[in-house]
N, C-alpha and C positions, 0 to 999 in steps of 0.2 A: 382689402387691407392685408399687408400680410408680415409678419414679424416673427424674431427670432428668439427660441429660447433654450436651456440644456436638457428638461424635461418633461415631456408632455403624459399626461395620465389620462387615458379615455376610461368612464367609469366615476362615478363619486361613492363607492360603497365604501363597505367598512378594508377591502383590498386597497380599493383607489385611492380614499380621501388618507389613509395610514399610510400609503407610500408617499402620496404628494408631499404632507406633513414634517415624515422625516427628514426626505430631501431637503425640504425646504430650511428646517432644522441644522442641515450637513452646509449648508451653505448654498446648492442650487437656484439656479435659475425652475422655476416650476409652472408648470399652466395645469388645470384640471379641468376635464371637460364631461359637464352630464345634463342630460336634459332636463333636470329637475332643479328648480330655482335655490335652492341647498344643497351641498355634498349631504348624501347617508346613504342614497342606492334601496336596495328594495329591502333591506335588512331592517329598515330606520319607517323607511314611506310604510312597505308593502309585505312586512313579515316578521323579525324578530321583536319589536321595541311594540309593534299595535300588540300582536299576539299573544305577546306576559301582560298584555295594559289586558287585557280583556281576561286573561287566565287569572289573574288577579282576582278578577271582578267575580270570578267566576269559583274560584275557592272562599270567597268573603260570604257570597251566599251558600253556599256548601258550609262553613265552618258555623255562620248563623243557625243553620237549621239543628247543625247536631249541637247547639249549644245548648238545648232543652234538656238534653241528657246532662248537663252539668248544673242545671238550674237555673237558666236564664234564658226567657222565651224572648224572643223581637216579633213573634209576631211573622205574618205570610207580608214577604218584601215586594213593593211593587216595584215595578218596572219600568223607568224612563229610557225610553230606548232614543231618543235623542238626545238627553244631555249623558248617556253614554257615549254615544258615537262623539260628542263635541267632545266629552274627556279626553278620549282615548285621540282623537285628533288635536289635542293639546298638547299631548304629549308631545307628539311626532314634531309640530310645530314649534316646541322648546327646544327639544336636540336637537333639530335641522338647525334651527336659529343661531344653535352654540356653536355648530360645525362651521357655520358661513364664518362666524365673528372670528372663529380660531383661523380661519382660511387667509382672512383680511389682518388679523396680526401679523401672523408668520410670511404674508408678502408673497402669497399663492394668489396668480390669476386664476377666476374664476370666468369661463366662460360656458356661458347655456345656451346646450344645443345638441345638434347632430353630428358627430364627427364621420368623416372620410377621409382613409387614410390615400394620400394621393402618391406614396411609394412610401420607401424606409426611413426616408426622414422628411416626411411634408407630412401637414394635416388639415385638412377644412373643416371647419367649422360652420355648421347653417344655424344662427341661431335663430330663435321664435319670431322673432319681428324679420325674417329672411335676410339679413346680415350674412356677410359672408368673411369668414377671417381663416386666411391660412399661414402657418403656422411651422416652419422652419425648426427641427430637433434634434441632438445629439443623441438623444436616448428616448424611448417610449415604454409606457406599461400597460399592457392591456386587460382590464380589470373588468369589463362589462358582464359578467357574472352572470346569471341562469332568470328561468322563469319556467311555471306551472308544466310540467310536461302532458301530455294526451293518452290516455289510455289505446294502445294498439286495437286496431280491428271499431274504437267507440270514436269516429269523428263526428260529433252531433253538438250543433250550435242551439241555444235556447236561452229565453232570460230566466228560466227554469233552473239551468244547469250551472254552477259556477263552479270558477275554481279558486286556490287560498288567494289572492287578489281582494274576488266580489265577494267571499267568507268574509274577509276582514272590516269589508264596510260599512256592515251590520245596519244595513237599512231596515231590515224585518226583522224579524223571528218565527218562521213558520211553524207550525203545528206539528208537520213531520217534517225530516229531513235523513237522508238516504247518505250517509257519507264512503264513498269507495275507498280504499285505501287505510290497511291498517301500520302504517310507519308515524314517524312521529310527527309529521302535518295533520293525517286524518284523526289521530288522539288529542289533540292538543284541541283542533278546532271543533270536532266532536265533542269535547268535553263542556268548550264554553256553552253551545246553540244547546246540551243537555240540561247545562245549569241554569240558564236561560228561558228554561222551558218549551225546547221542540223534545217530541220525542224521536229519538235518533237510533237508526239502526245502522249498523256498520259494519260492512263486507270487505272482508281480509280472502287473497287467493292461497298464503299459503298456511299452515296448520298450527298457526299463531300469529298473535299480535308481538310489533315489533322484532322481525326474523331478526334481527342482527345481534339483539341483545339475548345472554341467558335467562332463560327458561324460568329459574326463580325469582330472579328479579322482575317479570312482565307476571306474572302471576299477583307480585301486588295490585299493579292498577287494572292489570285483566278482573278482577273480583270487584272493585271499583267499579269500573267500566260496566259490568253484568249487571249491578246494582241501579245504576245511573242511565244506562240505556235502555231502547225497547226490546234491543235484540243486538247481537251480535253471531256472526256468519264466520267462521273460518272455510277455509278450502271452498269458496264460493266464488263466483266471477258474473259480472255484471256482461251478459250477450248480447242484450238487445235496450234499444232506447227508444221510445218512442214520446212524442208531445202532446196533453192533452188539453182542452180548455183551462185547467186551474192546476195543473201540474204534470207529472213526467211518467208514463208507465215503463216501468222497468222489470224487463227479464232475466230473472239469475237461476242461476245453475249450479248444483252444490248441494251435498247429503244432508246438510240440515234446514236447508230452504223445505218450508210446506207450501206454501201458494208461492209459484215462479213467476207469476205478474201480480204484480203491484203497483198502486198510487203513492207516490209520493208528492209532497207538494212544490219542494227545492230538494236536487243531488248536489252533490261535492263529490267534484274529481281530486282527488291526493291521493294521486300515484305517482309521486316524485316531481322531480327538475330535471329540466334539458340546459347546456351553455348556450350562452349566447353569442357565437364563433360567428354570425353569420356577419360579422362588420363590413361594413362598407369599404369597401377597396383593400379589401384583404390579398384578395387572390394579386395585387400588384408588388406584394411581398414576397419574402422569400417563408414564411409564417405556415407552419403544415399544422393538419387537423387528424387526430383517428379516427378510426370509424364513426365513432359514437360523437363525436362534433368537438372533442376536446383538442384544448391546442396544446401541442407537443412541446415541454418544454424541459430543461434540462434542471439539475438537483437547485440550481441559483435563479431558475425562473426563465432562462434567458431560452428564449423561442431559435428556428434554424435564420431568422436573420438577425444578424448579430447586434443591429441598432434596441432590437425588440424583444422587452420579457414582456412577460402575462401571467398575472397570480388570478386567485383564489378559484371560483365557481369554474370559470373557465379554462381550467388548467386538468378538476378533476375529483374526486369523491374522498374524501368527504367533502360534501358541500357544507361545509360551517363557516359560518363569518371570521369566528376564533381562529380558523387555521389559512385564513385568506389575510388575515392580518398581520400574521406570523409569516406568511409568506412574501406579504410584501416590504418587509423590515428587511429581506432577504436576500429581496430583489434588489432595494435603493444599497445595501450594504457594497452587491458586485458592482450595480454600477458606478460607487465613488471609490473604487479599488479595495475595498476592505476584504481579507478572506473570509467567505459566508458560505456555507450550504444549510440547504435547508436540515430534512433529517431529523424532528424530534422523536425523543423517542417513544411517548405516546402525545395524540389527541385525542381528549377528552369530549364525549357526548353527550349531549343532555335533552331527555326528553319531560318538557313543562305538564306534567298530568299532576292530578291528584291522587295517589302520593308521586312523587317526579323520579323518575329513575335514569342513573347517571353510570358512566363507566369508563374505564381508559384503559391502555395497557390490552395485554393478555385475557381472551374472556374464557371460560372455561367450557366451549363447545369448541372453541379452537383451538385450544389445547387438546381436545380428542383427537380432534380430525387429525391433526399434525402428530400424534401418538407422543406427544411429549406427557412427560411424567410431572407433575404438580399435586401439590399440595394444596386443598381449599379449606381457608376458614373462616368459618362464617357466625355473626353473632345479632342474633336476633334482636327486633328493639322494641320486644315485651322485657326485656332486662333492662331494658335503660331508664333510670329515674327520669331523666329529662320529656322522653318520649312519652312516655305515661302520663306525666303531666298536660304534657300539650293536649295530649286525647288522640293520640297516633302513633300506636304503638306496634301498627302493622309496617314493619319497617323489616329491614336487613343492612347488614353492610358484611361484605367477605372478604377477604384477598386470595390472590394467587400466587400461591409461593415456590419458587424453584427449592425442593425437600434437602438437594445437597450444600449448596451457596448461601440457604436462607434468603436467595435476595426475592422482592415485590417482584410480581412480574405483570401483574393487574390487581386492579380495584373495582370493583361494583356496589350500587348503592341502590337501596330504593323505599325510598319514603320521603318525609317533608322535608326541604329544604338540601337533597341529597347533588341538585346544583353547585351549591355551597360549596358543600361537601368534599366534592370529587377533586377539587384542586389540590387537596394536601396528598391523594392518592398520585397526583400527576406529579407533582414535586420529589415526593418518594421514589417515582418509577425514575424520574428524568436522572435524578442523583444518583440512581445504585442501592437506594436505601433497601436496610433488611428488615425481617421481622423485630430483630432485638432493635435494631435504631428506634423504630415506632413506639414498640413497646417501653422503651425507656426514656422517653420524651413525654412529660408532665401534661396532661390534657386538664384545662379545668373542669369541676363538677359543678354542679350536672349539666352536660351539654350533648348534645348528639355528638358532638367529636370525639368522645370518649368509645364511640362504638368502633371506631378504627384503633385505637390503642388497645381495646380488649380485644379486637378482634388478630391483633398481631398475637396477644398473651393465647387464644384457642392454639396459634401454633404448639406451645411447650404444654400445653395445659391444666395453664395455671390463670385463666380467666375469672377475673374475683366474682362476677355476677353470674356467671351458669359453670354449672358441671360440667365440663369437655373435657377427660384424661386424655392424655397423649395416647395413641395408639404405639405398640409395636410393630415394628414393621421389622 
């Protein structure tokens, strides 16, 4: 069978199914193609929406335990580890279910399957019952996004060994659990199987957890993390793997490893994403790839053949859903003529731990590197009524300020709910805003959002809840 339309979206993530959407929105003819019987992509199935369903679960029992310290015992919580896995697969199965309905509103063909692109404007489709539909297009977007990537030098297959995928399906709970990778998959999933009761040790190669974020901010959930884990390994690397009847002997190497083999009973590989560039009938386009498998595309998304853009994972780092969304708003804008470039001026990161540390803008280790001159202030959230209350008061929030313009030039956060948070910091950046704009915009009391208003006020220093004088300079 084969028919014609304006825009075909291979991909149903939070890239794909947001481009198809808006098109469809703009007036488009629209098809979307993914192998999973819903638009959501691995964001929704296989990684953002399971992963907060379970970190949830996983601060519930965390905030239970220290509730003793406020005067209310619950008691040692048992553990159903199947009508978990059903929850948490409920979820998935509500917002897939809402993505399909919005799909069949807005007058998006949905077709499940396999796409092959059969040149620059043809496409097949094999769907699951072997169907085959191709597919005539004025424009395409190629959205197929990433998946687990392999630790170099460790290709080793096991049902021992998994990666965020088999993490997420939480069929067990092992007793130990070995997780490689200290970025924000191996903390995030780390923390759940911790709260859950594996004892979990976690090997980082380089000489912190979360390299990309500042140092004061990962020092909250690093103390967390010491607390919650069996162990924790920086400057460590996993060399050797081996299979044993009841789990995986692992050799690591690193100054503060004592015994270099060990049993564990399940590993977790989270050492990042790879894209997924390697499409079927790619190479019949004109669609180039860099080294590293990304596909090369220009500020509006739009790849070296001209029928074809490609947003988010597969475009290129940050891999966020948030900036894959943004990107594809970006894309459908060039393709209905509207003037679009991408270009924000910060993306905001969030990583799900307990306390959760969030940041956007300028961080203040790259502001050294780059020798710019900056202003940090920073206001701790042992000063904030609201955080005391809650019982988390190990918190921070700072900014980054350009000393001459007064303007933001990043934000960093880290404590509960600093997710949240981080948007009015991205707002601030995106607008030009300065310290005085923040600081003279009304926060109610008592909220954590007050710690970004005071923390604008450490500028001049005149922070109503700590002593900070302005310095001379």
């Amino acid at each position: 069978m084969t028919n014609s339309t304006q825009l075909v979206v291979i991909g149903g993530g939070p890239g794909g199914y947001a481009a198809a959407f808006l098109a469809a929105d703009l007036g488009l003819q629209v098809t979307l193609i993914d192998e999973a019987t819903d638009p959501g992509g691995v964001c929704l199935y296989d990684g953002c929406i399971p992963s907060k369903a379970l970190l949830h679960v996983a601060k519930v029992l965390t905030e239970a335990s220290e509730a003793q310290a406020w005067g209310v015992d619950f008691g040692k919580p048992k553990l159903d580890i199947v009508r978990l896995r059903e929850w948490k697969e409920g979820v998935v199965r509500k917002l897939a279910g809402g993505l399909g309905q919005l799909a069949v509103q807005r007058g998006v063909v949905y077709l499940q399957g396999r796409a092959e692109l059969l040149g620059s404007t043809t496409v097949r489709v094999i769907g699951s019952d072997h169907d085959v539909t191709d597919s005539q297009f004025e424009h395409a977007i190629l959205a197929t996004g990433s998946r687990p990537a392999s630790p170099s030098g460790l290709s080793f297959e096991s049902q021992y060994v998994w990666d965020s995928t088999q993490a997420l399906e939480i069929h067990e709970v092992p007793e130990s659990l070995l997780v490689v990778g200290g970025g924000y998959i191996g903390l995030e999933l780390g923390s759940v199987y911790a709260a859950l009761g594996s004892a979990v040790t976690l090997v980082e190669m380089t000489s912190g957890l979360l390299p990309e974020a500042d140092r004061d901010l990962t020092a909250m959930v690093t103390r967390r993390l010491e607390a919650a884990c069996e162990a924790i390994l920086l400057e460590t690397r996993v060399v050797g793997l081996a299979e044993e009847p009841n789990g995986v002997r692992v050799t690591l190497k690193g100054p503060a490893v004592g015994q270099s083999d060990q049993l564990f009973d399940r590993v977790l590989l989270a050492v990042g994403r790879t894209p997924n560039s390697e499409i079927p009938g790619l190479h019949r386009t004109g669609v180039k790839c860099d080294p590293r498998g990304f596909v090369v595309v220009d500020e509006q998304g739009r790849t070296a053949e001209p029928t074809i853009f490609a947003v988010g994972d597969l475009v290129g780092e940050p891999m966020l859903a948030h900036k894959a969304n943004h990107e594809a708003r970006i894309a459908v804008s060039a393709i209905v003529g509207r003037d679009s470039a991408s270009g924000p001026a910060t993306i905001p990161a969030v990583v799900f731990t307990d306390p959760e540390v969030a940041w956007c803008g300028l961080t203040e280790a790259q502001a050294k590197v780059e020798g710019r001159a900056v202003q940090v202030c920073r206001f701790p959230w042992g000063a904030s009524g609201r955080a005391v209350t809650l019982g988390h008061s190990a918190g921070i929030t700072k900014l980054i300020v350009d000393p001459i313009s007064e303007r933001i030039l990043g934000v960093g956060i880290a404590g509960t709910g600093a997710g949240e948070l981080i948007a009015e910091g991205v707002v601030a950046i995106e607008f030009g805003a300065t310290v005085s704009d923040l600081r003279d915009c009304v926060h109610p009391h008592p909220t954590l959002s007050e710690t970004l208003m005071e923390s604008a006020e450490v500028f001049f220093g005149q922070s109503t809840h700590i002593y900070r004088p302005k310095r001379n300079r």
